[in-house]
C-alpha positions in Angstrom: 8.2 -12.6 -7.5 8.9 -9.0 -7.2 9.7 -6.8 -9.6 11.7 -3.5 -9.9 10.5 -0.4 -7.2 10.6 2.7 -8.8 12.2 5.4 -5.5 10.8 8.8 -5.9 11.1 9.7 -2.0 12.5 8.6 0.9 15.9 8.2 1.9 18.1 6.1 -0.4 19.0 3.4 2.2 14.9 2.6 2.8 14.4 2.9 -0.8 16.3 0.2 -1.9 15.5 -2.5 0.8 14.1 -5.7 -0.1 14.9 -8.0 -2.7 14.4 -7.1 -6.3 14.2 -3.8 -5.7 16.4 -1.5 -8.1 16.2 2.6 -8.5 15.1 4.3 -11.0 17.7 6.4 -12.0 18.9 9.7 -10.2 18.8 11.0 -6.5 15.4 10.8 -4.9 13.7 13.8 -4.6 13.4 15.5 -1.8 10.8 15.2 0.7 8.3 18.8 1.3 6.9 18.7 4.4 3.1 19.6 3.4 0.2 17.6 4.6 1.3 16.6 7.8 0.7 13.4 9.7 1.7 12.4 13.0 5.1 13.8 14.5 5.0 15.9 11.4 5.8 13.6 9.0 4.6 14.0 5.2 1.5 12.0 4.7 0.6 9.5 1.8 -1.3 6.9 -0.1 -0.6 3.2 -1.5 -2.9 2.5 -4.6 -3.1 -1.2 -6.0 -3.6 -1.2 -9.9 -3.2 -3.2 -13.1 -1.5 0.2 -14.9 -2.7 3.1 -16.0 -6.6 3.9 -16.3 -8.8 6.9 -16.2 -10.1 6.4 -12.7 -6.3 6.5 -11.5 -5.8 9.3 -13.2 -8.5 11.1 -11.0 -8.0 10.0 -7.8 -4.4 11.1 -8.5 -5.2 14.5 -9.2 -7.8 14.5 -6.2 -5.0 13.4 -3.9 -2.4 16.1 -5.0 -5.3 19.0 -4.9 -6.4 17.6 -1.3 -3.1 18.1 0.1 -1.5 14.6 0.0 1.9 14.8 -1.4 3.0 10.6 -1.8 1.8 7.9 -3.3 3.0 4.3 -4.2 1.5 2.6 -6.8 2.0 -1.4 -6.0 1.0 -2.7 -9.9 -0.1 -6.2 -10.1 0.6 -8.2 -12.8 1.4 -11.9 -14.4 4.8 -11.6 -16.2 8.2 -10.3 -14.9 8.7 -9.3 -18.3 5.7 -8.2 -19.2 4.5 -4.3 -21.1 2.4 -3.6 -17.7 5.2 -4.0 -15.2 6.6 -0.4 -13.5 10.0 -0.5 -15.7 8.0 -0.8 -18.9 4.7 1.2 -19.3 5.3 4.7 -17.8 2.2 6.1 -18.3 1.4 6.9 -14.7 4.8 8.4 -14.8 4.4 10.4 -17.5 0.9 11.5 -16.1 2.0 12.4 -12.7 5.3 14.7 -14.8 3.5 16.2 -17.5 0.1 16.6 -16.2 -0.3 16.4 -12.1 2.8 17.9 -11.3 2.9 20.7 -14.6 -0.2 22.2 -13.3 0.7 22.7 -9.6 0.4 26.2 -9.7 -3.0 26.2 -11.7 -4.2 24.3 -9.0 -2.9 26.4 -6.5 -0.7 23.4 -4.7 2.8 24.7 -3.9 4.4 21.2 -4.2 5.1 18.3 -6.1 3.3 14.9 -5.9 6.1 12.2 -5.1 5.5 8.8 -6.4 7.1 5.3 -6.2 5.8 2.1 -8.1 6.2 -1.4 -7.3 5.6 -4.5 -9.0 4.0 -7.4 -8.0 3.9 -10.5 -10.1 1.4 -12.6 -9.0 -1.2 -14.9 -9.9 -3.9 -15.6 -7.4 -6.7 -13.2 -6.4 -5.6 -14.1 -2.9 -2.3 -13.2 -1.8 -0.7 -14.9 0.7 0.8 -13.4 3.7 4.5 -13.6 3.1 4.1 -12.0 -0.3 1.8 -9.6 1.4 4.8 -8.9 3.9 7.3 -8.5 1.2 5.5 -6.0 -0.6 4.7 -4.0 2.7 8.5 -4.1 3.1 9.2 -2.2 0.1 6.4 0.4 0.2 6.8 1.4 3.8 8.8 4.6 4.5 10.3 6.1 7.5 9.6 9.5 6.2 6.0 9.2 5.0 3.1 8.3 7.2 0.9 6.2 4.7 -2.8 6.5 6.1 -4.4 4.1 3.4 -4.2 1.6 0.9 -7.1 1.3 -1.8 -7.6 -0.3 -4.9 -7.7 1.1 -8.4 -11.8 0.3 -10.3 -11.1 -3.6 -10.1 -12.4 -5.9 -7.3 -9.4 -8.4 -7.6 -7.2 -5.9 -5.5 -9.2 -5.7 -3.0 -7.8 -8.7 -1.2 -4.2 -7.0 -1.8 -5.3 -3.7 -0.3 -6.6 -5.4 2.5 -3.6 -7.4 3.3 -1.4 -3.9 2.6 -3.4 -2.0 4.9 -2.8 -4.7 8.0 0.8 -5.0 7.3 1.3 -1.6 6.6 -1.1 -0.5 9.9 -2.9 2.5 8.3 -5.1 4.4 10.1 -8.1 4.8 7.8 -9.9 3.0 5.3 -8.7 -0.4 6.4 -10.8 -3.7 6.7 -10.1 -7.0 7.9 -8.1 -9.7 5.6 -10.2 -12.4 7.4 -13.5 -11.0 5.7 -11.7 -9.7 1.9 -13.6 -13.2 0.5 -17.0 -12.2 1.9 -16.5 -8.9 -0.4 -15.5 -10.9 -3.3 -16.9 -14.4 -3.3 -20.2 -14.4 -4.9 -21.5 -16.9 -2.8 -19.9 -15.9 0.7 -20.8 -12.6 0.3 -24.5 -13.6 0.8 -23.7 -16.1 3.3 -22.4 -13.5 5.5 -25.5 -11.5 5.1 -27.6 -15.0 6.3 -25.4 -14.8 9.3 -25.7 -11.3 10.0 -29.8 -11.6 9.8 -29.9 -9.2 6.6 -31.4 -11.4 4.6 -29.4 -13.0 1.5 -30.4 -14.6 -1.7 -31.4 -18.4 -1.5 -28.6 -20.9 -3.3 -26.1 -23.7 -3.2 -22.1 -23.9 -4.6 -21.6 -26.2 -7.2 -18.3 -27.7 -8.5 -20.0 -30.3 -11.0 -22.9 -30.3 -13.4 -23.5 -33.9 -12.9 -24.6 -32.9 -9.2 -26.2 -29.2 -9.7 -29.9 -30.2 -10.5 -29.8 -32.4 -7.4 -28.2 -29.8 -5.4 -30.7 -27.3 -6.0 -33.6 -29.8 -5.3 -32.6 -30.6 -1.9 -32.5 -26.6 -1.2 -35.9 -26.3 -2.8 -35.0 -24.0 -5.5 -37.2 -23.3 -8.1 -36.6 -22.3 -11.7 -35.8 -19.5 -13.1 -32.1 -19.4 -11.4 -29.2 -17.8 -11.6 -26.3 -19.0 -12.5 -22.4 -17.6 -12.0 -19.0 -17.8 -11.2 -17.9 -17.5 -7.3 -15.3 -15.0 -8.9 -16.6 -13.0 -11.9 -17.7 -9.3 -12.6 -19.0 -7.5 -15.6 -22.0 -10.3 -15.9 -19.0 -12.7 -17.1 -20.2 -16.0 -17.2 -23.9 -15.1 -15.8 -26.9 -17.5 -17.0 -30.8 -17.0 -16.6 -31.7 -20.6 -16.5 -35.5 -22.3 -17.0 -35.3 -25.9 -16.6 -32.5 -28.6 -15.6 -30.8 -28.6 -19.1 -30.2 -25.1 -19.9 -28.7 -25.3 -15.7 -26.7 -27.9 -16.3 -25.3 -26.5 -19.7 -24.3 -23.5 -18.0 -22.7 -25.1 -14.8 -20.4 -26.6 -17.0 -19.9 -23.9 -19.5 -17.9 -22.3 -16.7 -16.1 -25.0 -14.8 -12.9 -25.2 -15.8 -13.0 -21.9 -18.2 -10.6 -18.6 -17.3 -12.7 -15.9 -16.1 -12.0 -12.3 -16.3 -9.5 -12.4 -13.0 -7.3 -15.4 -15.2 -8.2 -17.6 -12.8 -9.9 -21.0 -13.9 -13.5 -21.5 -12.6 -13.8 -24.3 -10.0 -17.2 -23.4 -8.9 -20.5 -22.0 -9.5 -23.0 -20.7 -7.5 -26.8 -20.8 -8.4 -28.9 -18.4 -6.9 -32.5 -17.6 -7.0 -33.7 -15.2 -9.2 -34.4 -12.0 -7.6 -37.1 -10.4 -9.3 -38.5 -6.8 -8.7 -37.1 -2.8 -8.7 -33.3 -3.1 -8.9 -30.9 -0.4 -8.0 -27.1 0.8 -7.9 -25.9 2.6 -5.2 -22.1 3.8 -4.9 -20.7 4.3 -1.3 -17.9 6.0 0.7 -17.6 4.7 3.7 -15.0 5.5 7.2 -14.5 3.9 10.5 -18.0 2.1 9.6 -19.4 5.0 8.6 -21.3 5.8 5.5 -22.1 7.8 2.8 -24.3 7.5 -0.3 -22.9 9.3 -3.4 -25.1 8.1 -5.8 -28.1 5.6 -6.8 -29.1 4.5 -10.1 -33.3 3.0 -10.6 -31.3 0.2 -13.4 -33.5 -1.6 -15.9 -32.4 -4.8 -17.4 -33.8 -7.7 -19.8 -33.8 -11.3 -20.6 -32.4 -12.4 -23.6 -32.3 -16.4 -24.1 -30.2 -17.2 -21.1 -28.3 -13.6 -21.1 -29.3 -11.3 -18.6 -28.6 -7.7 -20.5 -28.2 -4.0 -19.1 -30.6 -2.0 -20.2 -30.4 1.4 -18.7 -30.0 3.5 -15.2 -31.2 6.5 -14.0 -30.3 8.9 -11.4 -32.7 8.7 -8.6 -33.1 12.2 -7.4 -33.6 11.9 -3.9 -32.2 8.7 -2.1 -35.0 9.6 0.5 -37.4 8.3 -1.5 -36.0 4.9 -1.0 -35.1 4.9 2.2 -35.7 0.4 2.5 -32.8 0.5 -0.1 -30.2 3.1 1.0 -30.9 0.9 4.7 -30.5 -2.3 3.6 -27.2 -1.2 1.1 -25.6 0.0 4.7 -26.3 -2.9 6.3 -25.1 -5.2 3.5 -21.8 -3.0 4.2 -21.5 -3.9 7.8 -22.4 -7.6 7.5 -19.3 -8.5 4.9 -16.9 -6.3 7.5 -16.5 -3.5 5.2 -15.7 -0.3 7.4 -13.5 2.0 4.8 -13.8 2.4 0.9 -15.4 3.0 -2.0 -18.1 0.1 -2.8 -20.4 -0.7 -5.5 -23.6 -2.2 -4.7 -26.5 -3.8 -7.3 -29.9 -5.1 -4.9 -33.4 -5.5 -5.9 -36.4 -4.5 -3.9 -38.6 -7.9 -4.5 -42.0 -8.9 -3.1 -39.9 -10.7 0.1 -37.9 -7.5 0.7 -34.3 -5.6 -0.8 -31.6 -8.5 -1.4 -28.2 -8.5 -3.1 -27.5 -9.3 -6.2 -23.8 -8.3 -5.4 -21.4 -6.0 -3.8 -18.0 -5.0 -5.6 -15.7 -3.5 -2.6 -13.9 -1.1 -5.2 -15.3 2.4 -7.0 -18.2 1.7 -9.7 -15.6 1.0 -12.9 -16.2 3.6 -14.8 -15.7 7.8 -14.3 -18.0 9.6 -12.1 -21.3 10.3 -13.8 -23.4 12.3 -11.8 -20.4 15.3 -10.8 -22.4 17.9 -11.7 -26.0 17.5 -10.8 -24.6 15.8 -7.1 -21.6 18.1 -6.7 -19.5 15.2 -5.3 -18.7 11.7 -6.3 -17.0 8.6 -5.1 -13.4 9.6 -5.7 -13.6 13.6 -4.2 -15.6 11.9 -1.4 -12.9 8.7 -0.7 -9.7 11.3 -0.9 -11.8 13.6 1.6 -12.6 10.5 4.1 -8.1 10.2 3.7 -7.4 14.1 3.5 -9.8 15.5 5.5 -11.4 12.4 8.0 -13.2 14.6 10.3 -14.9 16.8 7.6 -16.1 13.1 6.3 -17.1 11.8 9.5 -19.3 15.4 10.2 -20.6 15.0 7.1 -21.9 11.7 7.5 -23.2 12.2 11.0 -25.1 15.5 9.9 -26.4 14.6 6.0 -24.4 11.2 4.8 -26.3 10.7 1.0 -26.1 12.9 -1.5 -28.7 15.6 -3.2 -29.3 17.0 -6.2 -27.4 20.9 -6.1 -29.7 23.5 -5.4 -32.1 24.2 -8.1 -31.3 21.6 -10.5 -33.4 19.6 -12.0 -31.0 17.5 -14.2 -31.3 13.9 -13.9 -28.8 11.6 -15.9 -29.7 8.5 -17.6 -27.0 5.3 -18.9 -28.1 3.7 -21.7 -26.1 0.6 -22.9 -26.6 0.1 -26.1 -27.6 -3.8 -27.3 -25.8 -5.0 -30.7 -28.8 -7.9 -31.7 -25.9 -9.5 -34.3 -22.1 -9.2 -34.9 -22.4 -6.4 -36.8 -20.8 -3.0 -38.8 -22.4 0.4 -37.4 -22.3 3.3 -39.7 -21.1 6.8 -38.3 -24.6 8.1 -39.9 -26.4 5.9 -36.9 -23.9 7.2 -34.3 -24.6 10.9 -35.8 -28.2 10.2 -34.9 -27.3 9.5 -31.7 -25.1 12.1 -30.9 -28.0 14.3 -32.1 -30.3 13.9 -29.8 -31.2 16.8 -27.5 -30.1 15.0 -24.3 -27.3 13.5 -25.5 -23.7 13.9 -23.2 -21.2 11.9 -24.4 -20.2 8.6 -24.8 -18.9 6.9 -21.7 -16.9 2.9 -21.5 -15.1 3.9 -24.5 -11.2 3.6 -25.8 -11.4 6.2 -27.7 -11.3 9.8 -26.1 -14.0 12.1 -27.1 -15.7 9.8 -29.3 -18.7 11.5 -30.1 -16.1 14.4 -31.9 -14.1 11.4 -33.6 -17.4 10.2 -34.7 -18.7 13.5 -36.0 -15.2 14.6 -37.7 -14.9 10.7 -39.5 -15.4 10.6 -43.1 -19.2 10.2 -44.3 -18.8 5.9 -45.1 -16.8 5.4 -42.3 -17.8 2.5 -39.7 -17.3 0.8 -36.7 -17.7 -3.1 -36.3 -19.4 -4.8 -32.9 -20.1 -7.9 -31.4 -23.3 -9.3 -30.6 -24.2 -8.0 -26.9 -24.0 -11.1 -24.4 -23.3 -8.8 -21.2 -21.4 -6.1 -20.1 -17.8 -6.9 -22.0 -19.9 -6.8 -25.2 -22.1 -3.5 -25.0 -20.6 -1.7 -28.2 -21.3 1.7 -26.5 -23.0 3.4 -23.4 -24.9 6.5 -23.6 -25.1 9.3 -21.2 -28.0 11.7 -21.3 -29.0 14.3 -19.1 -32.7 16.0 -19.1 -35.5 15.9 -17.5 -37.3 12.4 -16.8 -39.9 13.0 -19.4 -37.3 14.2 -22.1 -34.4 11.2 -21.0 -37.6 9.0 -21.4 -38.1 10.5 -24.9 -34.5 9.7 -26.4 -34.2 6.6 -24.9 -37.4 5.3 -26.7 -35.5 7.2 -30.1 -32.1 5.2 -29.4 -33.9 1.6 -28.9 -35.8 2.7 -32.6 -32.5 3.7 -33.6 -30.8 0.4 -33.0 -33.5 -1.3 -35.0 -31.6 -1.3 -38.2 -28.0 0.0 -36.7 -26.4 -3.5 -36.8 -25.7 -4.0 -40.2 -24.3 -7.5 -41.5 -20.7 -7.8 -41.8 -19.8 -7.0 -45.4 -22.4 -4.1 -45.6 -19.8 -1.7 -46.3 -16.6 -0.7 -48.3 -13.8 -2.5 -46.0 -11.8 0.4 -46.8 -13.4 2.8 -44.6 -13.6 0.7 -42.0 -12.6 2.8 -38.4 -11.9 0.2 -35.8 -14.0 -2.0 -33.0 -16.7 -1.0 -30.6 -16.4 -2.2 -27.1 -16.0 -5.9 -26.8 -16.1 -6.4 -30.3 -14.5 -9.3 -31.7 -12.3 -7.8 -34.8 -10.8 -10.8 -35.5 -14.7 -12.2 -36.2 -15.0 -9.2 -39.0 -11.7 -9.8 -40.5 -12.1 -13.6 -40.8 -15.5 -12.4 -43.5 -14.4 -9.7 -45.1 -10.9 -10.6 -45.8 -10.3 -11.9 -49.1 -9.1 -15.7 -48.8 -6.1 -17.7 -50.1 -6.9 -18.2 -53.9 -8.8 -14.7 -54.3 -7.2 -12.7 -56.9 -7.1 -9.1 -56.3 -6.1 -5.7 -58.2 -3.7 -2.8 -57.1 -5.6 0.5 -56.9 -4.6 3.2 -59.2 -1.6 5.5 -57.6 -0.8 2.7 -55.1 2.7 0.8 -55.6 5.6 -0.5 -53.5 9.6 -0.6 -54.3 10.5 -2.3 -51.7 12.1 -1.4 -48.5 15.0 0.4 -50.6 12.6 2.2 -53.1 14.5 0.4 -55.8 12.9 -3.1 -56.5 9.7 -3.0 -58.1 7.1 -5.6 -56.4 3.9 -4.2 -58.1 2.1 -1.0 -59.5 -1.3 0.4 -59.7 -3.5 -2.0 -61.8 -0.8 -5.1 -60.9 -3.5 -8.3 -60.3 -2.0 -10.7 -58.1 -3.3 -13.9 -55.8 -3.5 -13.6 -51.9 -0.9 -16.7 -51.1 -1.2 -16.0 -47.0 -2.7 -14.1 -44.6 -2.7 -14.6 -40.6 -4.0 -12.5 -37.8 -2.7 -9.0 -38.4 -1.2 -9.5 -42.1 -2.2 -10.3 -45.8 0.6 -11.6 -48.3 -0.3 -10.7 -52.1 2.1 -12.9 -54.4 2.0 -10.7 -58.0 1.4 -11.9 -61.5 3.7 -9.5 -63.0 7.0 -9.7 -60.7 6.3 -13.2 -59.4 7.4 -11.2 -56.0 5.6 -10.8 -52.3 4.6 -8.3 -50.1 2.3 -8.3 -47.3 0.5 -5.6 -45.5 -1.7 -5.1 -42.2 -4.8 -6.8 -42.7 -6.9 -3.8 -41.6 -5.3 -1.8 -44.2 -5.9 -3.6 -47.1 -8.6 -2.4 -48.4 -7.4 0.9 -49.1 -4.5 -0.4 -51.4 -6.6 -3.5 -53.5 -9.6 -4.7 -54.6 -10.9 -8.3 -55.0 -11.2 -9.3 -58.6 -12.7 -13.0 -58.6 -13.0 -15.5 -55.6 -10.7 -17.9 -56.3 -10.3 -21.3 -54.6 -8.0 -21.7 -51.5 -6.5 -24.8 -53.2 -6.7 -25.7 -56.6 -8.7 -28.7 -57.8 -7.8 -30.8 -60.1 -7.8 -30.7 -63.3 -7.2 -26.6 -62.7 -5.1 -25.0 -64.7 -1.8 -23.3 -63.2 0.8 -20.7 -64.3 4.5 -20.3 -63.1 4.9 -16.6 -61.7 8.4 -14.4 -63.1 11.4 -15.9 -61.5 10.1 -19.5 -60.0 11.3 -22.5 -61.8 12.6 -25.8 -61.3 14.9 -28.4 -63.0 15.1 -32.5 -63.0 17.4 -34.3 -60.6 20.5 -34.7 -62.9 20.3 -37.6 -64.5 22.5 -41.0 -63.3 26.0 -41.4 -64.1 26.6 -37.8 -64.9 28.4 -37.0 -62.4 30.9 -39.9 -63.3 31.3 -38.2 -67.1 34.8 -38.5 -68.4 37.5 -35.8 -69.4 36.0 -34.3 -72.7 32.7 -35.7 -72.2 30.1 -33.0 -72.0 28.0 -33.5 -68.6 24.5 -33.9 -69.2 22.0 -30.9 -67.9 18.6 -31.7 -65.9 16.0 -30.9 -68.0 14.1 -27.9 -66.8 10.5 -29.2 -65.0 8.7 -25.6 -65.1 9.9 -22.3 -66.1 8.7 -18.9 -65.5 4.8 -18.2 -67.8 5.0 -22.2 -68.3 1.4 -24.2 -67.5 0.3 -27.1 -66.1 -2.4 -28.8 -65.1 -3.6 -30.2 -61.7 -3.2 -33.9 -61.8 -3.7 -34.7 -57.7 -4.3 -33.1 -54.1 -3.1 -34.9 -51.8 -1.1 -35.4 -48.5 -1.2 -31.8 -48.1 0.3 -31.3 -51.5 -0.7 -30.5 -54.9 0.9 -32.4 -58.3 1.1 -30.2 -61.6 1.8 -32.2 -64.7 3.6 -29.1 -67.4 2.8 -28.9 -70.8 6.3 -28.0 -72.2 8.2 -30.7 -70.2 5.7 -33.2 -69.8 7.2 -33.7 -66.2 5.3 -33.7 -62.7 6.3 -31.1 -60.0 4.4 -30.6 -56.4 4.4 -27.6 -53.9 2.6 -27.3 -50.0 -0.9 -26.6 -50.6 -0.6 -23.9 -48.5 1.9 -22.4 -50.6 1.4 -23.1 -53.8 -0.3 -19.7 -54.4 3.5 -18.0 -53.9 4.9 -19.9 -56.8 1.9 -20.1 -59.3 -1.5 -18.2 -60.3 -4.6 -19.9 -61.6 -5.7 -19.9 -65.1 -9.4 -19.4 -64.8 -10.3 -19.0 -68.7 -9.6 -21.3 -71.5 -6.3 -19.4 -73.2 -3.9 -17.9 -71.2 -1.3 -15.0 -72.2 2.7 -16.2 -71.6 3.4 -13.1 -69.9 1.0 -11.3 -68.2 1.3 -7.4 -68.1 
């Protein structure tokens, strides 16, 4: 299915070919004739995405300061209807209006960046070829010469890019379709380095736990192992395993689960363990030839069956591991990757460097190592489109980078390790932020966190999940110093998170500031929240009127009984007005406080109150219906009334049965609403109208 394109340039007729294609409102603009292709048409760029994200952002702004004036975003994602599609979340709009295009003239470009987006709605990581064609129909223009198509920071498009790029015939950073799964794949990516004689990593594909211990017998594996999804990133669904029954637990811990690409697992592959020196290395690479823009020495650890990041640090001169930088090239070459950023993680083991895995997409997260380098992987991918020749000279004469002249800066990631699900006070992140090589944070939602972290109030806190891989990390750490004083913090952050992960309940809900990265908020809320049954107390100065501001639902002091609550809201039935209101579950703990924790459903022989305005009569009795003229009909007799008790005489069938004092009669209510209509007596003695 395809969605809506969005026309910002070309003529109207080739805008608005192809089906399910509708403008977005107004004339195009008009095309400016700057950044020339062949026969002197305007040039551009087709990026695949999933929406708006921080590296698109940049690569946006590189294109427009490098001269090329067009791009067309094709945005994948899973519902027509949903708040990613083009029609719906305008971010990259707005960006490219208020931002790209506002500061023109700062930037010293004399023209505007024109920009189309397309949906795609689509489910598989591999597209097929008529889809690929439809697309291609609605992003090609007769008056733009598109040179490339690349993906946004997410390996799934790359099969999309791929296909774009043959349909589409671009000159430049293109690679095969036919070898787009030996760049994704887990396992065929080091099959094709068997076949190319580069040496890959030992394993076998499995579909079924019953069959994987046998499987790796009869290709003489030997424990430890890895095991992982054929699709996966992010260490999703990665396991260290020792013997057969840890193996076979993880094999089928992720057949038939969703992995991050929404795709269900239908194979594993188990690997051997490649132990030794491991490194990142980012690439830039055109027409097969490539560049180095960075390499990280990366440290990880062993926890149980998780395999955890630890830290990375900028290698200063690539030189000095010249095996590593060869072997990354050749791993390029071998799965047919001739244009691109790429991401690369090998190890240097005892038997030689071998691949843990290649990502053919820029690292996923922003540049790092800018300013000691002076280039990184998105200035260096819009120069190999902008500027080809100046790439290719460059890679012919010095292709991996340096550290600039005179410095001495080396940058170190650390990703922090949560031991527990857990709350972190701002105090600990103070500490952090403190220290004298500290940069910023990086991976995080929230921009400039270190500044929101220093300007919070002094008990605000954070809540985080235990770490169990890359999703989970509650923060990562950039420092930059020396290798003796990055060496020094990093030993003061790992004594730091000692006692950073506090328990859950630690602290005052109240001043509670959001999640971490990967953190599980629901997880917090489920322990902190005060339960169905828990009576709680309005704050002083807090009160609520209703939506009108004229009926009074409770007051400051007001104690009422939580009745409800779900995944984003708390419903507080009040002793005093027998009424309701609910509020975001987050938020309630700056408006209440929990008085006693009562029971979610009362036993029996508990003893229950009616609230202000709930009552209920008998059925009316027989025959009196049928009274005659003059005959005064007989009235039900009232069951409960508001303040009247009763005791709990059965729970059952979902229900619970109140016998009442005054009437003597038996009433029952849902036991899951019972605390809307009545409040529980938990003293001997009870007042008829509570205040």
């Amino acid at each position: 299915l395809l969605a809506a394109a969005h026309p910002c340039f070309c003529d109207e007729d080739s805008a608005n070919t192809g089906n399910g294609v509708r403008p977005s409102g107004g004339d195009p603009a008009p095309v400016v004739r700057l950044s020339e292709g062949k026969a002197g048409r305007p040039t551009g760029v087709v990026i695949a995405t999933k929406g708006m994200t921080t590296h698109l952002q940049s690569t946006l702004l590189h294109l427009h300061a490098a001269g090329i004036r067009h791009v067309v975003e094709v945005r994948k994602s899973r519902d027509a209807n949903g708040a990613r599609t083009c029609a719906h979340d305008r971010r990259v709009h707005k960006f490219i209006e208020q931002v790209v295009n506002s500061s023109s003239l700062a930037l010293h470009v004399n023209s505007d960046l024109f920009y189309r987006c397309v949906d795609l709605i689509d489910e598989p990581v591999f597209t097929d070829e008529r889809t690929i064609a439809e697309v291609a129909k609605l992003v090609e223009c007769a008056d733009v010469e598109l040179l490339a198509a690349i993906p946004d920071s997410f390996e799934d498009l790359m099969p999309l890019t791929d296909g774009l790029a043959a349909a589409l015939r671009v000159p430049l950073l293109a690679n095969s379709p036919s070898t787009s799964r030996c760049r994704l794949d887990k396992a065929s990516m080091q099959e094709a380095l068997a076949r190319a004689g580069v040496g890959g990593a030992r394993q076998v594909r499995a579909a079924s736990p019953d069959e994987v211990c046998e499987l790796i017998a009869g290709a003489g594996l030997e424990y430890p192992v890895i095991v992982k999804p054929v699709l996966s990133n992010g260490s999703e669904g990665v396991f260290f395993c020792r013997s057969d029954e840890e193996l076979t637990s993880a094999v089928a811990s992720n057949i038939g689960s969703s992995n991050v690409f929404n795709q269900k697992n239908d194979e594993v592959v188990v690997q051997e363990y490649l132990k030794g020196d491991e490194f990142v290395v980012n690439t830039v690479s055109l027409h097969g030839k490539h560049r180095v823009l960075d390499m990280w020495a990366a440290a990880k650890g062993v926890e149980g069956n998780k395999i955890l990041y630890g830290h990375q640090t900028l290698v200063a001169e690539p030189g000095d591991h010249a095996d590593v930088v060869d072997f990354a090239l050749r791993v390029l070459d071998a799965v047919g990757f001739a244009g691109g950023a790429a991401h690369l993680e090998v190890v240097r083991t005892s038997a030689g460097v071998r691949l843990i895995e290649i990502n053919a997409r820029p690292a996923g997260h922003t540049p790092r190592a800018t300013r000691q380098v002076g280039e990184d992987q998105i200035s260096a991918l819009v120069q190999a489109i902008a500027r080809p020749a100046e790439f290719l000279e460059r890679a012919e004469r010095a292709p991996h980078y340096s550290l600039r002249r005179g410095s001495e800066e080396l940058v170190m990631v650390v990703f922090l390790r949560a031991s527990r699900d857990a709350e972190v006070h701002r105090d600990d992140l103070v500490r952090v932020i403190s220290l004298p090589t500290f940069r910023r944070f990086d991976r995080v939602a929230v921009p400039m966190f270190a500044d929101a972290v220093e300007q919070s109030e002094d008990n605000t806190f954070w809540v985080a999940s235990r770490t169990e891989g890359l999703f989970t990390v509650p923060l990562t750490v950039l420092l930059v110093g020396s290798k003796e004083e990055l060496e020094r913090d990093l030993k003061r952050i790992r004594e730091l998170e000692g006692t950073m992960y506090r328990p859950f309940r630690t602290f005052d809900p109240a001043h509670f500031a959001g999640p971490l990265e990967g953190a599980d908020q629901q997880r917090w809320l489920a322990v902190v929240l005060p339960k169905v049954g828990f009576r709680v107390q309005a704050l002083a100065g807090c009160k609520f009127r209703g939506s009108d501001g004229k009926m009074d639902h409770y007051k400051g002091n007001d104690v009422g009984t939580v009745s409800r609550w779900n995944d984003d809201r708390i419903l507080i039935t009040w002793d005093r007005t027998g009424l309701t209101t609910s509020m975001a579950n987050v938020a309630w703990a700056q408006s209440f406080k929990v008085l006693e924790e009562g029971p979610e459903v009362p036993e029996v022989s508990a003893r229950l109150q009616a609230l202000p305005g709930k009552r209920l009569r008998a059925p009316a009795p027989t025959g009196a219906q049928d009274a005659g003229v003059g005959e005064e009909k007989a009235q039900p007799a009232w069951i409960f009334q508001p303040y009247d008790v009763g005791t709990v005489t059965a729970v059952k069938d979902g229900r619970v049965v109140v016998v009442w004092d005054d009437s003597g009669l038996g009433s029952s209510v849902a036991a899951a609403s019972w605390a809307s209509n009545f409040r529980l007596l938990l003293q001997e003695g009870h007042e008829r109208r509570p205040g």
